[in-house]
C-alpha positions in Angstrom: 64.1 24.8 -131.1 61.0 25.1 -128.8 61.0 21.0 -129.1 64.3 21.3 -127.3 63.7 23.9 -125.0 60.7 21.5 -124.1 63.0 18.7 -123.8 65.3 20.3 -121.6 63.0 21.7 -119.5 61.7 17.9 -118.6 65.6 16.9 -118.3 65.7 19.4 -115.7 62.5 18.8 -114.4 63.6 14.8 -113.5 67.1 15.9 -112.1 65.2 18.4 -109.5 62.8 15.8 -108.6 65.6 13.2 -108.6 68.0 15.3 -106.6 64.8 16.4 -104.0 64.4 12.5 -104.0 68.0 11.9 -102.8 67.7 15.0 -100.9 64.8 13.6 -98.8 66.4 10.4 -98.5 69.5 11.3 -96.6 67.5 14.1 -94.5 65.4 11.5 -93.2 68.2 8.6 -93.1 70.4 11.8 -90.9 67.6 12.9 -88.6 66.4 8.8 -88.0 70.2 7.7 -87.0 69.9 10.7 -84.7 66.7 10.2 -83.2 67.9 6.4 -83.0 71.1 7.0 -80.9 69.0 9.3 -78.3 66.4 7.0 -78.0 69.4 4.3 -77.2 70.9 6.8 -74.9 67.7 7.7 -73.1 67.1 3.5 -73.0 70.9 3.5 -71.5 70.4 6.0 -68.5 67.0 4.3 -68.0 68.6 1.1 -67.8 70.9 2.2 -65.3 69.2 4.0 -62.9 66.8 0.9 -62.8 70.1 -1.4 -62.0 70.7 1.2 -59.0 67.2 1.3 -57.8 67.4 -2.4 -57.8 70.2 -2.7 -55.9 69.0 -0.1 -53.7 65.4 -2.0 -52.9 67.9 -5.2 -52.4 70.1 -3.8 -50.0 66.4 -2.2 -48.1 65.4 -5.9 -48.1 68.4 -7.3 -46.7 68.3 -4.7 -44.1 64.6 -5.8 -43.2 65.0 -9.6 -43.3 68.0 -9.3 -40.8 65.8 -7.0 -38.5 63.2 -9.5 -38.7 65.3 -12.5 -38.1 67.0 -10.6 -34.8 63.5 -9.7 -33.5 62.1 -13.0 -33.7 65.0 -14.3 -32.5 65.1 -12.4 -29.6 61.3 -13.1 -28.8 61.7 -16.7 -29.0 64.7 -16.3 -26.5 62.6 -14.6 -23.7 59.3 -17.1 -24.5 62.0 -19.7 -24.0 63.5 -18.2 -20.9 59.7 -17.7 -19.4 59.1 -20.9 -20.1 62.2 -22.6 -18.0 61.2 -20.2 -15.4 57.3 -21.7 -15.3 58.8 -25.2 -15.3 61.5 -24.1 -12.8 58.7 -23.4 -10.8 56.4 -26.2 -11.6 58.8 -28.4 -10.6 59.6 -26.4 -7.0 55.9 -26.9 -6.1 56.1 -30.6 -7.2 58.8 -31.1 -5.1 57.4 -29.7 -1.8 53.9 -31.4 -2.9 55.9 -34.5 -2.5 57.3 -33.7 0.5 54.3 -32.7 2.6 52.7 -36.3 1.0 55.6 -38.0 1.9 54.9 -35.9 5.9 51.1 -36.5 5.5 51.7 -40.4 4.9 54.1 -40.7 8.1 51.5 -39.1 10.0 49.1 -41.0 8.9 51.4 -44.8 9.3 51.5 -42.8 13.3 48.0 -42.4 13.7 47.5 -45.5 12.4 49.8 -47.3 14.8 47.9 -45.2 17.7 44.5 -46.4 16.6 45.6 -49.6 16.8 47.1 -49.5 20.2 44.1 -47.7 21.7 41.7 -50.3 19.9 43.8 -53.4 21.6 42.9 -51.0 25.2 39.7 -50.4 24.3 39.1 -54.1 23.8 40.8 -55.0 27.2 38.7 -51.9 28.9 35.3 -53.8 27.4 36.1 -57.1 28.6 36.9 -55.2 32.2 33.2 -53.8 31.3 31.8 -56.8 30.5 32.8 -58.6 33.8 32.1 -55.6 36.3 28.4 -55.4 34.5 27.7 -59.3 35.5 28.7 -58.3 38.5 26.3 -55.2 39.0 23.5 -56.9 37.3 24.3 -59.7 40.4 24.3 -56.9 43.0 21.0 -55.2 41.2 19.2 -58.5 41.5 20.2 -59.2 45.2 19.3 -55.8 45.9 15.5 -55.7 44.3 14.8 -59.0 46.2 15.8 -57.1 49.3 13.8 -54.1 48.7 10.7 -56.3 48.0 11.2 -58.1 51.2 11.4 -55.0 53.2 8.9 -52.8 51.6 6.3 -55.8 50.7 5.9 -54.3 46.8 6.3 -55.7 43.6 8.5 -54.5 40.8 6.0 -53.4 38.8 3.9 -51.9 42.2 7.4 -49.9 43.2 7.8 -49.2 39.4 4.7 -46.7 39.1 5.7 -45.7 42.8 8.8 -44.4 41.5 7.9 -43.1 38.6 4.7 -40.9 39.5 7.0 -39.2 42.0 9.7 -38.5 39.3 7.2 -37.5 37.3 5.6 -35.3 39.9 9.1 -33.7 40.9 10.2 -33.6 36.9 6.4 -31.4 36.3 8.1 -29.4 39.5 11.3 -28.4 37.7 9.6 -28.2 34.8 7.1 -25.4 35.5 10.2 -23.7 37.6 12.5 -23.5 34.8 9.3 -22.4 32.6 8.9 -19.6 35.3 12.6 -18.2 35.0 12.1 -18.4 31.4 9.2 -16.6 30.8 10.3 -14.0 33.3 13.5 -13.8 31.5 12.5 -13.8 28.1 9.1 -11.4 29.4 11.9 -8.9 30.4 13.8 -8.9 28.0 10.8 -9.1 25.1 8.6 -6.4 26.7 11.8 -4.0 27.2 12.9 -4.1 23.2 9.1 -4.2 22.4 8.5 -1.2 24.6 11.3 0.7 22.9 10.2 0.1 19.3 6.5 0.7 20.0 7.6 3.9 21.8 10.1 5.2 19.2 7.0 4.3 16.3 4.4 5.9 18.4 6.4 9.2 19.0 7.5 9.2 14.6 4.1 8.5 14.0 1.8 12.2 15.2 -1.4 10.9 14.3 -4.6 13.1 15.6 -6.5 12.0 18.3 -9.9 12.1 18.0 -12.2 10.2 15.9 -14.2 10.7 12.3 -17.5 10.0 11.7 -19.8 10.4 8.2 -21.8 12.9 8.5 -25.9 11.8 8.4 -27.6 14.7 8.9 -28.6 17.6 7.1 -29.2 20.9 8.6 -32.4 23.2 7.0 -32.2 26.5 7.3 -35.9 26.4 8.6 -38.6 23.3 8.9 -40.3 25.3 5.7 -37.7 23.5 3.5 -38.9 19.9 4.6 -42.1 20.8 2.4 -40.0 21.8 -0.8 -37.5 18.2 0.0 -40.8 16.2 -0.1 -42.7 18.2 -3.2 -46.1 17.5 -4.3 -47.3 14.0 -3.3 -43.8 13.4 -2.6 -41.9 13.6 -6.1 -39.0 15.5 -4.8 -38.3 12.9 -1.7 -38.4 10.1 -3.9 -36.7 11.5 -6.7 -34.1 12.0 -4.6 -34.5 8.4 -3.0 -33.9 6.5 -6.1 -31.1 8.9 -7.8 -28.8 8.4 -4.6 -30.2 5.0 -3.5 -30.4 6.6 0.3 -33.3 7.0 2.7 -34.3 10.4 3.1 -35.6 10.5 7.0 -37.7 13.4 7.8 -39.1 13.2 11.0 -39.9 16.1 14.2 -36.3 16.7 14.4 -36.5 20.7 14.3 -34.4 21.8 11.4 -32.9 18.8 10.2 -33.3 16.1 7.5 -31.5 12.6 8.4 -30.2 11.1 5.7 -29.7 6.6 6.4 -27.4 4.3 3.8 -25.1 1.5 4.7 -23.1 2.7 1.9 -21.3 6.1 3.1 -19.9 7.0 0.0 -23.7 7.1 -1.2 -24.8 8.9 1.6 -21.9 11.5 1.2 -23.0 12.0 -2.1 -26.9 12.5 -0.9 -25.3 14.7 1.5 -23.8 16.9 -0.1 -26.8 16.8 -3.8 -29.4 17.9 -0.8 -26.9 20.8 0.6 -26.4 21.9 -2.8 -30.4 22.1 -3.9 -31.0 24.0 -0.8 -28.4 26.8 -1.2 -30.0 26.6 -5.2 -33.8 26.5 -4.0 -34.6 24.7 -7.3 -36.2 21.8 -5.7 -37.9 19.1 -8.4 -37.0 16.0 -9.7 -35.2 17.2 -13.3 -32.8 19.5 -11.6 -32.1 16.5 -8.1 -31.0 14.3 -11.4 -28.6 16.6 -12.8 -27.3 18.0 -9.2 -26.8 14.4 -7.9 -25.1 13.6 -11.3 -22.6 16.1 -11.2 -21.8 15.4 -7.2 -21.5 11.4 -8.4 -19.1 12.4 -11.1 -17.0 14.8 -8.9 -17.2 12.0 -6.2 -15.5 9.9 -8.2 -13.0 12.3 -9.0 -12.2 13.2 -5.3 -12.3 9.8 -4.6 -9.5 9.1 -7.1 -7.3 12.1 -6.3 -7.5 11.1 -2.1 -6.0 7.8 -3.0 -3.5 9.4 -4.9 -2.6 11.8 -2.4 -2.5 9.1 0.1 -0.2 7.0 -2.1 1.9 10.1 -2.7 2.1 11.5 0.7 3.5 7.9 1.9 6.3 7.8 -1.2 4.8 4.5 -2.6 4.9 3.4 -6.3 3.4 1.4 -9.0 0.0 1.2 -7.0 -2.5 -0.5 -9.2 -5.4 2.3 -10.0 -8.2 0.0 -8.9 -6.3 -0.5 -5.6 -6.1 3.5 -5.9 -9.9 4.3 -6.0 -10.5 1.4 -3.2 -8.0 3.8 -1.1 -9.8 6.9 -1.9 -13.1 5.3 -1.1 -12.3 4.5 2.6 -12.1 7.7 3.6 -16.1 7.9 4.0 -15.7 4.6 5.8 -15.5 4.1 9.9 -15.0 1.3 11.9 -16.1 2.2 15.9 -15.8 5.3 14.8 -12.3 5.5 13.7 -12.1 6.4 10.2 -10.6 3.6 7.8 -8.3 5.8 5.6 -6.6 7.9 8.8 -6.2 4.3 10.5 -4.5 3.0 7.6 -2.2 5.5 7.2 -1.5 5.6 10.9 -0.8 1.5 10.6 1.3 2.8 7.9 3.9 5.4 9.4 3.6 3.4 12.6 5.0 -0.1 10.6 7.4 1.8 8.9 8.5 3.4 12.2 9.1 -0.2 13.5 10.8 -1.5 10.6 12.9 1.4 10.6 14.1 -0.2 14.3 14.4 -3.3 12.8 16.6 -2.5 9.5 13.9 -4.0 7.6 12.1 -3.1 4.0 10.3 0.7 5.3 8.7 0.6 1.5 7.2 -2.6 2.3 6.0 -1.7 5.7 4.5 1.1 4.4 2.3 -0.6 1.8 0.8 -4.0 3.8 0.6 -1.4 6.7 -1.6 1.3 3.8 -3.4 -2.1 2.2 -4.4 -4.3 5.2 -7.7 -3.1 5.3 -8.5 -2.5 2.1 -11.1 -5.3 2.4 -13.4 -2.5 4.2 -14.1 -0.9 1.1 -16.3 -3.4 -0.5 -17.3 -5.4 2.5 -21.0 -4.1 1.9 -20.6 -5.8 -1.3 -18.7 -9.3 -0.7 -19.4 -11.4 1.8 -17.0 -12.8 4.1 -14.0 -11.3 7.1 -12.7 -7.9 5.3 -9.0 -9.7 5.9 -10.0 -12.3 3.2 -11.2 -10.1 0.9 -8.6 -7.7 1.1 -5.9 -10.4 0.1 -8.2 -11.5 -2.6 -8.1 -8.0 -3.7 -4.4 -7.0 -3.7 -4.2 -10.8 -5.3 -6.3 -9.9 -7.8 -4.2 -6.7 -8.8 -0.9 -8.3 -8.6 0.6 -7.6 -4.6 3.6 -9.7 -4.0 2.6 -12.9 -1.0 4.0 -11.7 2.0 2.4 -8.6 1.4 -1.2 -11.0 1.1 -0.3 -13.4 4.0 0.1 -10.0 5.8 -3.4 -8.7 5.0 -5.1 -12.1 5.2 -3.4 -12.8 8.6 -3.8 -9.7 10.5 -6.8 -11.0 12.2 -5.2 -14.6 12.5 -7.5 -15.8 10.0 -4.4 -17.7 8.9 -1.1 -17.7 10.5 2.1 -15.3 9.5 4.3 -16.1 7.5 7.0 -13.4 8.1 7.9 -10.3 10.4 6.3 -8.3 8.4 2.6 -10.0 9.4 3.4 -9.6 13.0 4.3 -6.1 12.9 1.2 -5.3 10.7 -0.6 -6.8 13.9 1.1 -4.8 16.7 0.8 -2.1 14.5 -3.2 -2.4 13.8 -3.5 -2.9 17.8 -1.7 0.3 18.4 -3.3 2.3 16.0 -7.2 0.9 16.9 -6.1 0.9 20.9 -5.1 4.5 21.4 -7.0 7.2 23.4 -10.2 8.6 21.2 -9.4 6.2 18.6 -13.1 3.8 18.6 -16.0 4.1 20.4 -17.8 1.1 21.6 -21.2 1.3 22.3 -22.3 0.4 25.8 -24.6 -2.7 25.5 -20.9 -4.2 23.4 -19.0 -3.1 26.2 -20.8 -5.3 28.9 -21.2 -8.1 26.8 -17.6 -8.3 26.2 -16.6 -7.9 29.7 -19.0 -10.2 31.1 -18.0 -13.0 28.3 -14.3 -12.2 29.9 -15.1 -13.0 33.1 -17.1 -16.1 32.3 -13.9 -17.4 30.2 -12.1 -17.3 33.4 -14.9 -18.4 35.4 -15.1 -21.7 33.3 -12.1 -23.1 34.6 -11.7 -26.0 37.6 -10.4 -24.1 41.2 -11.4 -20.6 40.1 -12.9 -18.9 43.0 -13.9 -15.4 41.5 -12.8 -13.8 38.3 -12.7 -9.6 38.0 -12.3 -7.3 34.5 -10.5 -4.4 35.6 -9.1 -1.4 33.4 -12.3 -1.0 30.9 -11.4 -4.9 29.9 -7.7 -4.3 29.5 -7.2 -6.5 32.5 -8.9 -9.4 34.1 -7.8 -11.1 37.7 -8.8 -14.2 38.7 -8.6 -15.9 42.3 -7.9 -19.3 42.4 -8.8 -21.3 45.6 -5.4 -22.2 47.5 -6.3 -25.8 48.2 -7.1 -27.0 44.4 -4.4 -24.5 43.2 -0.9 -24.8 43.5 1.4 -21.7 43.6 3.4 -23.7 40.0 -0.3 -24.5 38.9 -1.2 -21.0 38.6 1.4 -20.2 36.2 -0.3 -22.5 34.2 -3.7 -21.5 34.4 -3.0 -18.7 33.4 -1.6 -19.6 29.8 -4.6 -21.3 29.7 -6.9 -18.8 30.2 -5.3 -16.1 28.0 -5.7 -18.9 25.2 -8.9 -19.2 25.7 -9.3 -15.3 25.8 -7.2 -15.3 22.5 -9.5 -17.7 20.7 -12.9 -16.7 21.8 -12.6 -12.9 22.8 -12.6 -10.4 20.2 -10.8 -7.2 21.5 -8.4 -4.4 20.6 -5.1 -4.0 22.3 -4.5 -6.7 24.9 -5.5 -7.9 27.9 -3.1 -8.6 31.0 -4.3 -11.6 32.8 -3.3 -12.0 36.6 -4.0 -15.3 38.6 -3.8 -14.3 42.0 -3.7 -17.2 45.1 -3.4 -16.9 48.6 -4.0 -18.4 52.2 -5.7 -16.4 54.9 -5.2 -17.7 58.3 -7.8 -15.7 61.0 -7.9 -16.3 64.7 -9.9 -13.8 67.4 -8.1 -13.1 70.5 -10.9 -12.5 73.3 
């Protein structure tokens, strides 16, 4: 019995598990051919929307290709029609090119034709020529053996004749037409240089008096001369060799003189002794360390003068060297006149004129500030300051007209622009001007008498007189050696000379004077 039950129980054990087999089967085989037909339908839809979008994107395209096709279609067109309407053109001006060739050559075929004609008259007028010179040249022969008979000279005798009086009445016409020349051109020159030299002089408000380095020291009593000289002299010479300046103490009551070629040393010993006085430490330790400190701060106001210069007169890019040089000439004089205040004056009164002129003012300004800067080492070069100024501003890189300018000033060389010639009217005006030198007497005479014998020197010059302080010199000629066209002459010549051999400022007027005196007494 339990054998069976077992039995049975397996039986029913291998149905179940072959009925859950067949079970399984068709549950999967249901839910596969249903997952199959929506995966079919989903592949359907997707097919079809894909068709559409296709379509869609070829219709788009179509669309595109055809807008493309008009536009380039319609560019070509108007490139097309542009084109016709350039060669439309092209060919007008070709056409009327050929006609005014086709003019120019018919005018030409007519000048020709009137060339020719005149050249057949021209021929027939030189023939004419030809036969009426033969006969002049027979009637010029006839006619020279005439004159010889009558007038008992020879060709070559009547030849100088003739030509010594044309050349006597050509000198004539000559110096005449010079006369109304120069008096034309002397008119018209002095008028226009009257007005710009006024107009400069009037911008330019320079003072009028004249500055001088100071040499001597005042002492507040002749006690102090002791304490300056010091025992056995150590003081004196102390101070001697630390400023390199003689130290002059003489009888003058209350006062040292102080001598130096160099003023910028001497300002410097100037101004150590004034210091040591107020300080009444007098030895040679504490002239050292004074005179070192004044050198140092000499420098320093040396270097800031020069810049204020450069600065009050708007310039630029000044080379610092150049600078200092500037600075220096303040302590320098020339017949008094002191260099810096006469370069700035030739400064404002160049710019003035250029102003007049419409030329560079800038420039003017700097040759006018830097034509003497030669001055402030002429104690230490040799040779004319104008030289070594241009060798300086060469040196530190000044453009040339701006060194022709400094170099000719003087007429060491000639100018070589308008700049040079106003830096020279400009120097005379500045070093001509009341109070601006002094000349000392014995130079005065000797330049006035070496006037007068420059005039003197010439052939028919009776007397010669300087006038004016030397501004002016007249000269009588002697009426019988001296024509009235002659004087003109001489007196070019003379102010040449004057020019070449004189040395002056300003100028000097030169007046030839000739007459004839005819005296009778009635008794």
């Amino acid at each position: 019995m339990e054998a069976n039950l077992k039995m049975l129980v397996n039986v029913i054990e291998v149905l179940v598990f072959i009925l859950t087999f067949f079970a399984g089967y068709f549950i999967r085989k249901f839910f596969s051919e249903r997952h199959l037909r929506e995966t079919e339908e989903r592949a359907g839809k997707l097919l079809e929307e894909s068709k559409k979008e296709l379509e869609n994107r070829k219709k788009e395209l179509e669309l595109e290709s055809k807008d493309l096709k008009f536009r380039l279609r319609s560019d070509f067109e108007k490139e097309t029609k542009d084109r016709r309407q350039e060669l439309s053109n092209l060919e007008k001006r070709l056409a009327q090119k050929e006609e005014n060739i086709d003019r120019k050559v018919d005018i030409l075929d007519k000048k020709e034709k009137e060339i020719s004609r005149r050249e057949g008259l021209l021929v027939d007028k030189e023939k004419s020529i030809e036969s009426r010179q033969g006969e002049l040249s027979r009637l010029l022969i006839e006619e020279k053996q005439k004159l010889q008979r009558i007038s008992g000279l020879s060709v070559e005798e009547a030849k100088k004749l003739f030509l010594r009086r044309v050349e006597d009445d050509a000198q004539r016409e000559a110096q005449i037409l010079f006369k109304e020349i120069q008096d034309r051109t002397r008119v018209s020159a002095d008028d226009k240089a009257k007005e710009i030299l006024a107009v400069a002089m009037q911008k330019c408000a320079a003072e009028h008096v004249t500055n001088t380095t100071v040499s001597v020291v005042p002492l507040p009593n002749d006690e102090m001369k002791g304490r300056i000289i010091g025992r056995e002299g150590r003081n004196i010479r102390a101070l001697e060799i630390a400023t390199g300046v003689d130290v002059i103490i003489d009888d003058t009551p209350e006062a040292v003189i102080l001598s130096c070629f160099d003023t910028v040393k001497r300002e410097i010993a100037r101004i150590s002794l004034e210091r040591l006085l107020r300080d009444g430490r007098i030895h040679p330790g504490r002239i050292e360390e004074v005179v070192g400190k004044v050198k140092q701060e000499m420098a320093n106001n040396i270097k800031e003068e020069g810049e204020h210069t450069i600065f009050e007169l708007g310039l630029q890019r000044v080379h610092p060297e150049i600078v200092k040089l500037i600075g220096r000439l303040k302590y320098r004089t020339s017949y008094g006149q002191n260099a810096l205040q006469h370069m700035k004056e030739v400064a404002l009164l160049m710019a003035a004129m250029a102003g007049e002129l419409s030329l560079d003012v800038t420039l003017a300004k700097r040759i006018g500030l830097l034509h003497d800067i030669g001055k402030a080492v002429t104690h230490e070069v040799e040779g004319p300051h104008a030289k070594i100024g241009a060798d300086l501003a060469k040196k530190y890189g000044e453009i040339p007209d701006i060194l022709n300018a400094i170099s000719s000033h003087h007429e060491e060389e000639e100018p070589a622009s308008i700049y040079a010639v106003l830096l020279q009217a400009a120097d005379a005006v500045s070093a001509s001007r009341p109070g601006a030198r002094r000349e000392t007497l014995e130079n005065y005479i000797k330049r006035l008498e070496k006037l007068e014998s420059i005039a003197d020197s010439f052939k028919g010059v009776e007397k010669a007189y300087a006038i004016q302080a030397g501004r002016e010199i007249r000269i009588i000629v002697q009426p019988e050696k001296i024509s009235d066209l002659q004087s003109i002459g001489l007196s070019r010549e003379i102010k040449k000379k004057i020019e070449e051999g004189l040395e002056y400022p300003g100028q000097i007027k030169v007046t030839v004077i000739r007459e004839t005196r005819a005296i009778e007494y009635a008794k």
